[in-house]
C-alpha positions as CSV (number, residue, x, y, z in Angstrom):
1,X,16.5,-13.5,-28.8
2,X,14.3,-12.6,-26.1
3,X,14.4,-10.8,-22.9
4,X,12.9,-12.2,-19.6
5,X,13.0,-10.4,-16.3
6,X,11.4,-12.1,-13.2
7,X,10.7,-10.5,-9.3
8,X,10.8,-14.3,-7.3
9,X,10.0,-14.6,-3.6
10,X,13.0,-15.8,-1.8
11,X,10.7,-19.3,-1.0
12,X,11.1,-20.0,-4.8
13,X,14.2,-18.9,-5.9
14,X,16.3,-21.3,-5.8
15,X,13.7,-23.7,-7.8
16,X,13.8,-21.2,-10.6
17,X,17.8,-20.8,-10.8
18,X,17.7,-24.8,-10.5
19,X,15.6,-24.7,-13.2
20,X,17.4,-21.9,-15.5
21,X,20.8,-23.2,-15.0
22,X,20.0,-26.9,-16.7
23,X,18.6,-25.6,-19.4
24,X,20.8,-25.6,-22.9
25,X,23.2,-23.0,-21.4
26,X,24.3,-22.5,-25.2
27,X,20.6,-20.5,-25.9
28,X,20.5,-19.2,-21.9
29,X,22.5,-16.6,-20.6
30,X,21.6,-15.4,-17.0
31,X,22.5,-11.7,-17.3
32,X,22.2,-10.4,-13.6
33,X,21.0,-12.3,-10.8
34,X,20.8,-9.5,-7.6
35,X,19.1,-9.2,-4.4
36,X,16.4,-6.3,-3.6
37,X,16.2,-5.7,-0.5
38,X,13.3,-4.2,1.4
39,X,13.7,-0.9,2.6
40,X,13.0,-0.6,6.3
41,X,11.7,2.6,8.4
42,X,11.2,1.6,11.9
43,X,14.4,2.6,13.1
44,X,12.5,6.3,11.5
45,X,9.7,5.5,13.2
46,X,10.1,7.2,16.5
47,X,11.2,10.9,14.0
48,X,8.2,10.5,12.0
49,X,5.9,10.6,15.1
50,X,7.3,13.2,16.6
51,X,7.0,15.3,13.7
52,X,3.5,14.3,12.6
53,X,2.0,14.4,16.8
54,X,4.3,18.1,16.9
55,X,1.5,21.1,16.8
56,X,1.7,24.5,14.9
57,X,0.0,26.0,17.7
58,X,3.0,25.8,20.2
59,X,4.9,28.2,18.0
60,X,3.7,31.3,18.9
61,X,4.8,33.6,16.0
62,X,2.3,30.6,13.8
63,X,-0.7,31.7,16.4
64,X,-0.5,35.7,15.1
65,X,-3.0,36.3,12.8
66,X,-1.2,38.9,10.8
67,X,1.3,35.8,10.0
68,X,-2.0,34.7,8.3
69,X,-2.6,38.2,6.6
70,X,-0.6,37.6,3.5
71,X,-2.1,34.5,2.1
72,X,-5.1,36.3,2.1
């Protein structure tokens, strides 16, 4: 017995399953069949700009150079 696992784009899928399901269902057994969904981020989008166009030099304890000191 052998394993199979398969990504499919949704233009194909149903060809494949077609396919699977009239084969010799006594030496087939479709073991999950599940949909991946894309993750999306644009409702994000508008956070993650603000935090990446945000500057260090508005804050003005971040401007003092002893802040700096202790890396040193």
């Amino acid at each position: 017995m052998h394993t199979i696992k398969l990504q499919v784009q949704d233009t194909i899928y149903e060809h494949i399953m077609f396919l699977l399901k009239n084969l010799n269902s006594k030496e087939l057994k479709i073991i999950e069949d599940k949909t991946i969904e894309s993750i999306s981020i644009e409702g994000d989008i508008a956070d993650i700009q603000a935090f990446s166009n945000h500057s260090a030099n508005l804050i003005d304890d971040w401007k003092d150079d002893v802040e700096d000191a202790i890396w040193k």
